[in-house]
N, C-alpha and C positions, 0 to 999 in steps of 0.2 A: 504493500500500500504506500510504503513511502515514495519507492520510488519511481511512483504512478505520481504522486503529486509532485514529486520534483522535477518530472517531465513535464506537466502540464504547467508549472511555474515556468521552467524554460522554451515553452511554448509561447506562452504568454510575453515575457522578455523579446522573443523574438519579432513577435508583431508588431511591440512598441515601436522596435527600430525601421522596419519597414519604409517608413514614411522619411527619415532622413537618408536613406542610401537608395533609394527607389532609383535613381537615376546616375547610380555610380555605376563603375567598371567594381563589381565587388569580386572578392577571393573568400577564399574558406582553406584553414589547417587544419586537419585532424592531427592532435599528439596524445600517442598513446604511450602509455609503461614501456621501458626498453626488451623489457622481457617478450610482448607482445608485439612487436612491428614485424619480425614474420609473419604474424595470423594476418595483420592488416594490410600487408603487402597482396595477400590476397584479391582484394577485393581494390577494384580500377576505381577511382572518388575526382568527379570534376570537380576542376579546384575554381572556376573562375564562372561568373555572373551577371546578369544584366540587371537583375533587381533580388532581393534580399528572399523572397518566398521560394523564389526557385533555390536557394542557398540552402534553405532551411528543407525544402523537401531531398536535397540530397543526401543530408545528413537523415535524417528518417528513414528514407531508404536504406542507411547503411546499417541501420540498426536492426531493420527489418529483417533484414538478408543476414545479419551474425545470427538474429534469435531463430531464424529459420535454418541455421545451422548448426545448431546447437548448443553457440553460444545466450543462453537465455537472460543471464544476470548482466551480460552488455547493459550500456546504461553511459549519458553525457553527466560526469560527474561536476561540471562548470566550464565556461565558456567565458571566452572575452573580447570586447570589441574596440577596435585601435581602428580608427578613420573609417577605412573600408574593407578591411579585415578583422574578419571572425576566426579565431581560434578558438576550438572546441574541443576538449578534453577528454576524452574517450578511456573508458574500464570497457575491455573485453572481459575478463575471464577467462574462467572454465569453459572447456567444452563438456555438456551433459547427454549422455547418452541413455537409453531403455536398458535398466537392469530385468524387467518385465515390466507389460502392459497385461494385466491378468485381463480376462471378458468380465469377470464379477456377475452381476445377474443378466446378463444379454444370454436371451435362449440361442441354441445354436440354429434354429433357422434366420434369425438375421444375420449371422455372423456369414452362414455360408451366403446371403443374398448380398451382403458387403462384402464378400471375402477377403474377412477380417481372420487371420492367424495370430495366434501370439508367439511366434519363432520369429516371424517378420520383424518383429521390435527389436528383441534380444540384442544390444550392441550396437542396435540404431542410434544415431544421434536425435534427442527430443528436438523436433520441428513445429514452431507453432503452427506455421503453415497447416503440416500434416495435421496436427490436431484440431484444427475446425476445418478440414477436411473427413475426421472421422467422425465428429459431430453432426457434421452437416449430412454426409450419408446415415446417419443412426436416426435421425429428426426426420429427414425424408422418407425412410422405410417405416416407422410409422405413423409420421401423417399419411401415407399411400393406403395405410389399412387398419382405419379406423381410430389413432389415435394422435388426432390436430394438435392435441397440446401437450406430448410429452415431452423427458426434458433429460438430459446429461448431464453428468459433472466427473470428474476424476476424484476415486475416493481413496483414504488410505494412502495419500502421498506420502512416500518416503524417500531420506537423501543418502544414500552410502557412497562416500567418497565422492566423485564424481559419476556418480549411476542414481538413479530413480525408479521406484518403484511407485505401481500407479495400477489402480480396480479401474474398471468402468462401473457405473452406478447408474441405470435408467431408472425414472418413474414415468409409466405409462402413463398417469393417470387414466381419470376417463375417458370410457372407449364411447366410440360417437357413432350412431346409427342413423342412414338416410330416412328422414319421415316422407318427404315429398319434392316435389319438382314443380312449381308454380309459375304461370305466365301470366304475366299483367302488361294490358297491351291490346293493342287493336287486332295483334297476329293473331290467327285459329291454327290451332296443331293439335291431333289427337297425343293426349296422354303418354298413349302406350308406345308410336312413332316417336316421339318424342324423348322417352326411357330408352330406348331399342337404338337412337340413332346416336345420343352422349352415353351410353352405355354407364347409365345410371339409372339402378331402382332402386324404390323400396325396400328399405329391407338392407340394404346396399352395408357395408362398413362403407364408414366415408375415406373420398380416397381423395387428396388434395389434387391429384395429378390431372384427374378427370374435370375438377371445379376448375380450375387454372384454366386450363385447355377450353370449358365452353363456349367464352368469345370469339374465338378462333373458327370452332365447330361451326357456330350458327353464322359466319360471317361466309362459309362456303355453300350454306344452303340460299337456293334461288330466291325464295319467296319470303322470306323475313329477315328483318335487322335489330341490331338490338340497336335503342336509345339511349340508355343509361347503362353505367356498370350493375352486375349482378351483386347479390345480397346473399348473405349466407347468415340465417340467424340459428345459433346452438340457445338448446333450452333442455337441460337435464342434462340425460343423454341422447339426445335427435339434433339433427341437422336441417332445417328448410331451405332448401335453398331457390329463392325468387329470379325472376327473369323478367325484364321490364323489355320487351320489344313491338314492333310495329310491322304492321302488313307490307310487304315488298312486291311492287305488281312485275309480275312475272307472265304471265298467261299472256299470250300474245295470238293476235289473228290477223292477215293481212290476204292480199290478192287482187287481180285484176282478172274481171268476164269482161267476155267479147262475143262480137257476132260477126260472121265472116260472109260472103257467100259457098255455096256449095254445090260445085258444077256437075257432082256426080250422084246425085239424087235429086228425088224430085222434087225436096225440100230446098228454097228459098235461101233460106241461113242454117247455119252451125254455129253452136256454142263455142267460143275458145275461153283461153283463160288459164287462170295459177288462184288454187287458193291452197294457203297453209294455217291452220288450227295447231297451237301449241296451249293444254289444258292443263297447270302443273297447281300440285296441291287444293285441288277444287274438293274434293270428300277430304282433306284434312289430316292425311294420309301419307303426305310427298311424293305422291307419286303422280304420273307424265305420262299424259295422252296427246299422240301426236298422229297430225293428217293432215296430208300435203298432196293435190289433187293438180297435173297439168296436162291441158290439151293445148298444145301450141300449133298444132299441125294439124292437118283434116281429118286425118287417120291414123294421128298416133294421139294413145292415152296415157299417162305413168301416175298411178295410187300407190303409197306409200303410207302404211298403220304404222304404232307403236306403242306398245302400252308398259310401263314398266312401273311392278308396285312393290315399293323394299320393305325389309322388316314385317314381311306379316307372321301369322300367330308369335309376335311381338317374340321373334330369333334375327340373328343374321342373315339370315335369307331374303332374297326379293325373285318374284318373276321378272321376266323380261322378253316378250312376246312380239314380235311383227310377222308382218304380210307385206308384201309388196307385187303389184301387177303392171306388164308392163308392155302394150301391144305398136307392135314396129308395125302402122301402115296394115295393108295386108300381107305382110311378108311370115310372121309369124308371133306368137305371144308367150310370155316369162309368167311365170309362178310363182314366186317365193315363198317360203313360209318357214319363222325362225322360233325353236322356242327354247329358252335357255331358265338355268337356277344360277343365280347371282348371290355372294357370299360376301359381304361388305365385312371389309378388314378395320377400316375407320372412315368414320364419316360417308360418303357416297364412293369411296371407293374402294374397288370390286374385282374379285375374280368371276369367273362363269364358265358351267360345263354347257354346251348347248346340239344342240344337231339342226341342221337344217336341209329342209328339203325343198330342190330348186325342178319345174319342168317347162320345157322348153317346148311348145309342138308347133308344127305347120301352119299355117292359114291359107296356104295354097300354091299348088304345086305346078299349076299351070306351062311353069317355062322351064320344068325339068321332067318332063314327062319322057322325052326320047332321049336324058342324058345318059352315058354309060359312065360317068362318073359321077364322085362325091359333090355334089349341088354344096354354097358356100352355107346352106343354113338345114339342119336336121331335127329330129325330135329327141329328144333327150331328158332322160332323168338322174339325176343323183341325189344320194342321201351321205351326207358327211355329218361327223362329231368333231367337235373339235372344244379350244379352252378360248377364251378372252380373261383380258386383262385391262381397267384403266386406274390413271392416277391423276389428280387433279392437286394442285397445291394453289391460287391465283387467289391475290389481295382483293380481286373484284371480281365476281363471274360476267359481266355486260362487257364492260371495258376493263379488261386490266392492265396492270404497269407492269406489273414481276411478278414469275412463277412460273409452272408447268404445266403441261395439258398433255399428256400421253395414253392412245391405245393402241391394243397389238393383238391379234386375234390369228389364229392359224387352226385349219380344222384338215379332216382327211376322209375321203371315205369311199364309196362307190359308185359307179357313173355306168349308165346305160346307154346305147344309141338302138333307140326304136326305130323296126324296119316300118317302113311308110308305103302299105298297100299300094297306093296309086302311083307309087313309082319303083323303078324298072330294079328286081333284087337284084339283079348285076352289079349292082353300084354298092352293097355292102361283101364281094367276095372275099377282098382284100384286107381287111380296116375287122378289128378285134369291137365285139360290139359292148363288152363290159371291161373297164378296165377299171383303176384306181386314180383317185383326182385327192391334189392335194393344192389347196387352196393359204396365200398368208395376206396382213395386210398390217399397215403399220402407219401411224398419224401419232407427230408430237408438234405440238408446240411453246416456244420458250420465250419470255417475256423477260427481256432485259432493260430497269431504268435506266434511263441518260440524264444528265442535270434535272433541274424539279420539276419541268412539265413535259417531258421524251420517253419516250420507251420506243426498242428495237426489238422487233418480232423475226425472230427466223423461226422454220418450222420446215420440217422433213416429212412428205406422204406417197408411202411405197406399197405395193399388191403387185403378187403372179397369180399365176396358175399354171399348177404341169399336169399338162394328160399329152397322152402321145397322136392324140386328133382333138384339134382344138376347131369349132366352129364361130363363124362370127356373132350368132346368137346367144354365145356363152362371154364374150367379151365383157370386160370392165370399160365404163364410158366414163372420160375425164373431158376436161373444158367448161371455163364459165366460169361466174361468180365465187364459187365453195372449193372448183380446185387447182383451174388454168386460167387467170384472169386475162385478155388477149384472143379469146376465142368461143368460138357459138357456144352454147351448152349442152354436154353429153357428146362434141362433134370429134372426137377423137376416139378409136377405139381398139385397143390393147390388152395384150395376154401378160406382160410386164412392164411396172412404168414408176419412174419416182420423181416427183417432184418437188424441189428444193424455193424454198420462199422467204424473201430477204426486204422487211419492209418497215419503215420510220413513220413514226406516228407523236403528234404534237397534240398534246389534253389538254382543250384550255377550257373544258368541264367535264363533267364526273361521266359522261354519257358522250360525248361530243369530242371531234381530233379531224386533224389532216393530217395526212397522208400521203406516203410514195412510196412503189411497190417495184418488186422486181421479182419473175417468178419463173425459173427454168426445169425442163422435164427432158428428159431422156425415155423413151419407150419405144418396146417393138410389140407386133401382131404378129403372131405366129401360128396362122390356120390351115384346115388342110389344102385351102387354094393359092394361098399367095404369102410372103413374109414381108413386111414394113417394119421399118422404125425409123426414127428423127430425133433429134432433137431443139423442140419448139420453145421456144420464149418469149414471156410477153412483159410489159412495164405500163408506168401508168401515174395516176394520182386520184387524188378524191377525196371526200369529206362524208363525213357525218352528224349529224347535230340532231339532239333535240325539240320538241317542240311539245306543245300539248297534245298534238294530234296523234303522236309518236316520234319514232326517231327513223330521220330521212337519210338515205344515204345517195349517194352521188359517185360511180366512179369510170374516170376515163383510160382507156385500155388501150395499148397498140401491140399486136402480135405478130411474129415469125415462126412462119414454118416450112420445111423443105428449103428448097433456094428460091422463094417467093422473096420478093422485096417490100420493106415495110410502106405501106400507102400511109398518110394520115386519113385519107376519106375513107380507110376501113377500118378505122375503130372502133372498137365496143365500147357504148355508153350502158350503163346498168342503173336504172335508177329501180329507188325502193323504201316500202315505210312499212315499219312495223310498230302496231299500235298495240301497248302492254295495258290489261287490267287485272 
């Protein structure tokens, strides 16, 4: 105790002086006992200053760094001040080492969860450091399991020569039981969604780790925000812990119908059009209904479902369900149908087992009637298994600055080619009509900030397919808004393809940024008629902003492909508003 206040008297001395050297070239001597300038040769000590604080925190430091070495009884026995120099008197001492660290009453499953040995001490030198390092892991293990306020101390201290002997001594006290999980706020979230998704119930020991982490949790979900810091009220032995947040509109619908003519019926007009429905946390549930409906062409259609509901009978599990249909024209029409179990590790992210079954058939066969070969489109089924994986980390899910955004899905399985009655079997003599298909595909993106209103987006999105006859009605279709900015949409079509995207973004609201893009792809088609590949790229710029109506966006696009030469009158313009409730 003494000489805790003799430090804090020479702390205080120090301050005084502050104000008259603030503006010298100041120095500092350490002199120590003759005995001890070996130890202190040790340790490197700048000796010179531009103001007196910095002076004084080197000297602190030096003490720090002997008591973390085992010199503990270090200590500035007096100091003196001539102009601009501080000499300061230095007692190292002893160095003190662990004659033993007993455990004392720590059961041995923390010790092994610390792994905490007492051999490890033996001849240690005693480090403060280390010891609120072993503090701080004994307090954290249990606040983590039900016990917020227990408490350490070293009991039993004793000195033989220069060695120490030292118990640990915990009191748990009271162990503290989760009563409930309360939301106060305009947000709706079911209960049990809610327990299932912070992985905190009822019943729960309290675990500080989890309480910590919930602002984080709820700041990755789409549809609420939190307003205020959380509450945590103990009473007895329960825990309540309150949540004060608000409704985040998330649920979005946008679209554009049209009427066309339609010169090959009898009918007058055709509907065209894009509508997309995005329905998230509407039953209270978090879970995401989505449908996305476009007829851009007179005869082609593309429907895309998706329902994805996590955590039900209040486990880690979620479904995760789509359909998708997709008719080329009358050339032929696509099937999808996915249906996977989703295993959420933390927060919304997920691994999944899933199978999916894709068919492919005819709509008519009219100009292959007398072919003796493989026609470029067939009827085709497969059924594969396969795993997914995503991981989401992002300060923002609308707009973010920094974080990640990664999925990766690879499935395998087996693949049919149905013989097609109305044409000529000759044309399957050659060609194995079951084989094995093994499908991958891969989307990250990565958010890096730049000074306080910039962030740079790169993002990597790559997919094969290998079967040994590939058709062009089994193709992956890239181009457009979501993966080749520079070109039609869906107007590229590839059995491998990755595209690299490299793009600077200025936030000058939370919702709202400009923009320049730059987006390169490499891919080839490899079917049984023909083999393609390129490498096309396209650049650009654009904006986005807010409004009430929703958030508009704007983006202008110039693309290369093959040895075409870039026009500016064939750029893509994409405008679009998506209005959230």
């Amino acid at each position: 105790m003494i000489r805790i206040l003799k430090y804090i008297v020479f702390i205080l001395c120090i301050t005084v002086f502050n104000l008259a050297f603030s503006q010298q070239q100041l120095e500092l001597k350490i002199v120590v006992p003759e005995i001890e300038k070996p130890i202190s040769n040790k340790y490197k000590i700048k000796n010179e200053f531009t103001d007196s604080l910095s002076r004084y925190s080197e000297l602190t430091h030096l003490l720090v760094d002997l008591w973390n070495d085992g010199y503990i009884t270090a200590s500035v026995d007096s100091f003196r001040i001539d102009s601009n120099i501080m000499t300061s008197f230095v007692k190292i001492g002893n160095s003190f080492s662990w004659l033993n660290l007993k455990q004392g009453n720590a059961p041995s499953v923390l010790l092994d969860n610390i792994s905490f040995k007492e051999k490890k001490y033996i001849g240690k030198a005693v480090s403060f450091k280390e010891i609120a390092k072993l503090n701080k892991s004994i307090l954290t293990y249990y606040e983590n399991n039900g016990y917020p306020f227990a408490s350490v101390k070293l009991d039993s201290i004793d000195f033989i020569n220069n060695e120490i002997y030292a118990v640990l001594n915990i009191n748990k006290n009271t162990k503290i039981i989760v009563d409930s999980i309360v939301m106060k706020g305009k947000a709706k979230l079911s209960k049990k969604y809610l327990s299932a998704y912070l992985g905190i119930k009822s019943g729960d020991l309290y675990d500080e780790s989890k309480v910590s982490n919930i602002p984080k949790k709820i700041k990755e979900l789409q549809f609420i925000k939190e307003i205020k810091p959380l509450n945590v009220i103990f009473y007895k032995d329960k825990a309540k812990i309150i949540l004060y947040t608000d409704k985040k509109k998330n649920s979005q619908v946008d679209g554009i119908l049209g009427v066309a003519p339609n010169s090959e019926t009898n009918a007058k007009l055709m509907l065209t059009g894009e509508v997309n429905l995005s329905l998230v946390n509407s039953f209270y549930r978090g879970e995401n209904i989505e449908i996305n409906w476009r007829k851009l062409k007179k005869a082609t259609q593309d429907l895309k479902m998706k329902l994805v509901y996590p955590y039900f009978f209040n486990t880690p599990l979620g479904a995760d369900i789509r359909f998708t249909l997709f008719k080329n024209d009358t050339l032929y029409i696509n099937v999808q149908r996915d249906l996977g179990i989703r295993y959420y590790f933390t927060g919304n992210n997920y691994i999944k087992i899933f199978t999916e079954n894709n068919s492919s058939s005819l709509l008519s066969t009219d100009a292959y009637q007398n072919s003796t070969v493989l026609p470029p489109y067939a009827d085709i089924r497969t059924n594969l298994y396969g795993l997914g994986y995503e991981l989401k980390k992002l300060d923002y899910y609308l707009n973010p600055r920094k974080g990640i955004d990664i999925f990766m899905s690879g499935s395998m399985g087996n693949r049919q080619i149905k013989k097609n009655i109305e044409l000529n079997e000759i044309i399957y003599k050659d060609i194995k009509l079951k084989t094995s298909q093994y499908k991958f595909s891969a989307l990250g993106n990565f958010y890096i900030p730049l000074f306080s209103k910039s962030t740079i987006k790169t993002g990597i999105n790559t997919a094969f397919m290998h079967n040994e006859n590939i058709f062009e009605n089994e193709l992956f279709k890239i181009g457009g808004l979501k993966t080749l900015r520079g070109f039609d949409e869906e107007s590229i079509h590839a059995s491998f393809y990755t595209i690299a995207t490299l793009e600077y973004r200025y936030l000058f609201e939370e919702n709202s940024f400009l923009f320049a893009f730059w987006n390169g792809a490499y891919y080839d088609s490899k079917t049984v008629q023909k083999y393609i590949h390129d490498t096309p790229y396209g650049f650009g710029a654009g904006v986005c902003f807010e409004t009430k109506a929703g958030i508009f966006s704007l983006t202008y696009a110039l693309g290369k492909q093959f040895d075409n030469p870039i026009y500016l009158k064939s750029g893509k313009i994409h405008f679009g508003v998506v209005s959230y409730f």
